[in-house]
C-alpha positions in Angstrom: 14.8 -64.3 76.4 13.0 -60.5 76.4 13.3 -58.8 72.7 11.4 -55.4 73.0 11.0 -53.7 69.3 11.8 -50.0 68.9 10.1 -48.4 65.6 12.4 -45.9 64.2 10.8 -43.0 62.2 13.0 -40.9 59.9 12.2 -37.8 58.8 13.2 -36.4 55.4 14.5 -32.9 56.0 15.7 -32.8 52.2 14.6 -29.3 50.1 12.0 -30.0 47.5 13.8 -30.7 43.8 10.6 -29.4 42.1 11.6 -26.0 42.0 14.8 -27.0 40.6 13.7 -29.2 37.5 10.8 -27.1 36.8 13.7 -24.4 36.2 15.1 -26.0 34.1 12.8 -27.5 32.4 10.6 -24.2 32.0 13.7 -21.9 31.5 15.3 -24.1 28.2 12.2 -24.7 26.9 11.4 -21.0 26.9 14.7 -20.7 25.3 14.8 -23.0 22.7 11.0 -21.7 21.5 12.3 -18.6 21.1 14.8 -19.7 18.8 12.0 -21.8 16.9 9.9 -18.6 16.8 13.0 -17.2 14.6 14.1 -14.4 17.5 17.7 -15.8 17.6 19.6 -18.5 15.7 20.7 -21.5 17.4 23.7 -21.0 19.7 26.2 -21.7 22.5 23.5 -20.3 25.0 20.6 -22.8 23.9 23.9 -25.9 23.8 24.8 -24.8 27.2 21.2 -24.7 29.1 20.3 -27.7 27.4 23.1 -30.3 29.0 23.6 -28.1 31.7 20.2 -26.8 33.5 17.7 -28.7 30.7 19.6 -32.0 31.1 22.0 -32.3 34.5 19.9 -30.3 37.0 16.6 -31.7 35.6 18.4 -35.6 36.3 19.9 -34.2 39.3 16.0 -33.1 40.4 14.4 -36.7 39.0 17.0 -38.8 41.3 16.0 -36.3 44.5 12.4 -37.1 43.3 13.3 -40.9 43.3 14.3 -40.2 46.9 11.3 -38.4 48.1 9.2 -41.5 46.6 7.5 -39.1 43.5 7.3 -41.6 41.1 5.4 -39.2 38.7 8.3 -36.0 39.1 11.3 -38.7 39.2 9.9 -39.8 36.1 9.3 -36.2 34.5 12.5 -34.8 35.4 14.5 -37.6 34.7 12.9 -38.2 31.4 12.8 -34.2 30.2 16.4 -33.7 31.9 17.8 -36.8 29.0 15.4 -35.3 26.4 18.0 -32.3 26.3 20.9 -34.4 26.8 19.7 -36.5 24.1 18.9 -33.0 22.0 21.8 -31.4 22.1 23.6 -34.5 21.3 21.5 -34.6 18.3 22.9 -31.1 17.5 26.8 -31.6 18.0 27.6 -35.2 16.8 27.4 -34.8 13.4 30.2 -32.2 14.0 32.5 -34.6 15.7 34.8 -37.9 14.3 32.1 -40.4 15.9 29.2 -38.7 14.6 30.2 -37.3 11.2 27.9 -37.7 8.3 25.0 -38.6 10.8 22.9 -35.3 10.3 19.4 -36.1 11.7 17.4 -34.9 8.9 13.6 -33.3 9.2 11.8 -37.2 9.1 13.8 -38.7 11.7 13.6 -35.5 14.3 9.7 -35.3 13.4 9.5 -39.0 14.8 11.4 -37.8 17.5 9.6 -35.1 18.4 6.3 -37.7 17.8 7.5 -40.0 20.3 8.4 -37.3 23.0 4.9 -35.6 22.1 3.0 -39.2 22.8 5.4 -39.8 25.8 4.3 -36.4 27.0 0.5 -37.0 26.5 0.9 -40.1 28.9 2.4 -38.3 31.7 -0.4 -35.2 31.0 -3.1 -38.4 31.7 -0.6 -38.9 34.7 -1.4 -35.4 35.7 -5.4 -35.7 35.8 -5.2 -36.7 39.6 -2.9 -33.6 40.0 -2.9 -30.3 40.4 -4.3 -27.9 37.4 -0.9 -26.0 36.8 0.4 -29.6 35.8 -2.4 -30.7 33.3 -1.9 -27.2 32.3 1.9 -27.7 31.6 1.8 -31.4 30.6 -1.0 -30.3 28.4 0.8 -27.5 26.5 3.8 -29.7 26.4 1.9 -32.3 24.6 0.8 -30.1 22.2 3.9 -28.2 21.5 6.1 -31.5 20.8 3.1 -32.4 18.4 2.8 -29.2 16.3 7.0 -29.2 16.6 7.0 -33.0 14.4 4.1 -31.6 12.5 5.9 -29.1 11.2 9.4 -31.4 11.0 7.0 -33.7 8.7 5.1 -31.5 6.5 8.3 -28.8 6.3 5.2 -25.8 7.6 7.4 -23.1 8.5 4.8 -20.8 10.4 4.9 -23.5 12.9 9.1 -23.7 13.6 10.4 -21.0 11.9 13.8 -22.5 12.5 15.1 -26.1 12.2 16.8 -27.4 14.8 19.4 -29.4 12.5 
């Protein structure tokens, strides 16, 4: 009996999700900031970039990431892309029958915000055998959820001008 083998490559012709979830990511982000910074109140626009382009398309970027074998952007994108589910949740239930009476107030988001800041500083150490634009952004990142549950713990208002609840 003759078997001969035949190695089959495939060859992933998919578009890069990076571009995708770092739009959303950056784009929300900038958003929501500029609402801490007291330019605008919170609003429809920050709701609707945050489960929409800050939560689906970041997911939608981490599963592509998945498929690509990226551990490290799957991880980030799917990660940051629930963050804003998970935020904007935070934000609405408490006006809805399931959620009534379950205002986060500032000690809960503080914590948060703490374990998103310390989640964050992991994936920046993730980012020291990468490229400098992501220690740059991981790095920032780290910081910003830090000084955001700093300032949801101590009540410092020149940090969030705003609260986010």
């Amino acid at each position: 009996m003759i078997t001969s083998e035949t190695a089959v490559s495939i060859k992933d012709t998919t578009a890069n999700p990076a571009p995708l979830g770092l739009l959303g990511f950056g784009m929300t982000t900038v958003l929501l900031n500029l609402h801490n910074a007291g330019l605008y109140e919170l609003n429809s626009m920050i709701i609707g970039m945050g489960i929409f382009v800050g939560g689906i398309a970041q997911i939608i970027a981490g599963i592509q990431e998945f498929k690509k074998n990226n551990t490290f952007g799957a991880t980030a994108f799917t990660a940051y892309g629930s963050f804003w589910i998970a935020l904007v949740a935070i934000w609405l239930l408490p006006g809805t029958s399931m959620g009534a009476g379950l205002k986060s107030d500032e000690i809960s988001m503080g914590w948060f915000l703490l374990m998103w800041g310390i989640f964050t500083a992991f994936m920046f150490i993730g980012t020291l055998r990468l490229n400098r634009a992501l220690q740059i952004v991981f790095g920032s990142l780290t910081l910003l959820f830090l000084l955001l549950s700093v300032s949801d713990f101590t009540g410092i208002k020149e940090i969030k001008v705003h609260g986010w609840n």
